[in-house]
C-alpha positions, 0 to 999 in steps of 0.5 A: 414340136409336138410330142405324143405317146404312142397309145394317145387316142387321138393317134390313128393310122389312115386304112387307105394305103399310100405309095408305100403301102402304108396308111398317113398317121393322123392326130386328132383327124389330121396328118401328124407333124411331131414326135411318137414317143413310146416308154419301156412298161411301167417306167419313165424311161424312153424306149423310142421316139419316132419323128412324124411329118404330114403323117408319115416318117420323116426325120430322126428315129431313135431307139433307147436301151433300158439304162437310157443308152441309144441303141439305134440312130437314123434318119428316115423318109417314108419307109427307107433310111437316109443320110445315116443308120448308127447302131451302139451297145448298151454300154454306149459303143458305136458298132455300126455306122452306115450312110445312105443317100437322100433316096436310101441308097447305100452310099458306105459302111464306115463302122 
């Protein structure tokens, strides 16, 4: 899968609002399939990675912690969170777990 930095000029965001109020991701003028990825400044360390298809968000969103931890784990479609939403500690606990249904719905809160 294709994996870009945030910053990459080829990466622009479509003015025209969409469904959900906001625009399609494009790369190189074409709706993005793959991975935005962004790094803490002046590392090599990942700080997120946001998973793109036809320009929009579908898929694993992860959010790292400086020590390379996961912070944050979910799931996205358009603008709301499907299947599961986990949260950890910079040690690398578990703190919070929740799952959703396939249209974001609530479904429980197991952490």
């Amino acid at each position: 899968m294709l994996r870009i930095e945030y910053n990459d000029p080829d990466l622009t965001q479509r003015d025209r609002p969409t469904n959900w109020g906001e625009g399609i991701y494009l790369y190189k003028g074409h709706p993005f399939t793959g991975i935005e990825i962004y790094y803490y400044p002046n590392t090599n360390q990942l700080s997120a990675e946001y998973e793109y298809k036809d320009g929009i968000f579908d898929g694993r969103q992860v959010r790292y912690w400086q020590n390379g931890n996961i912070m944050e784990e979910y799931f996205q479609k358009y603008d709301y969170y499907i299947n599961s939403f986990k949260r950890w500690n910079e040690q690398g606990v578990l703190i919070s777990h929740q799952e959703n249904d396939q249209f974001g719905n609530w479904v429980k809160t197991i952490l």
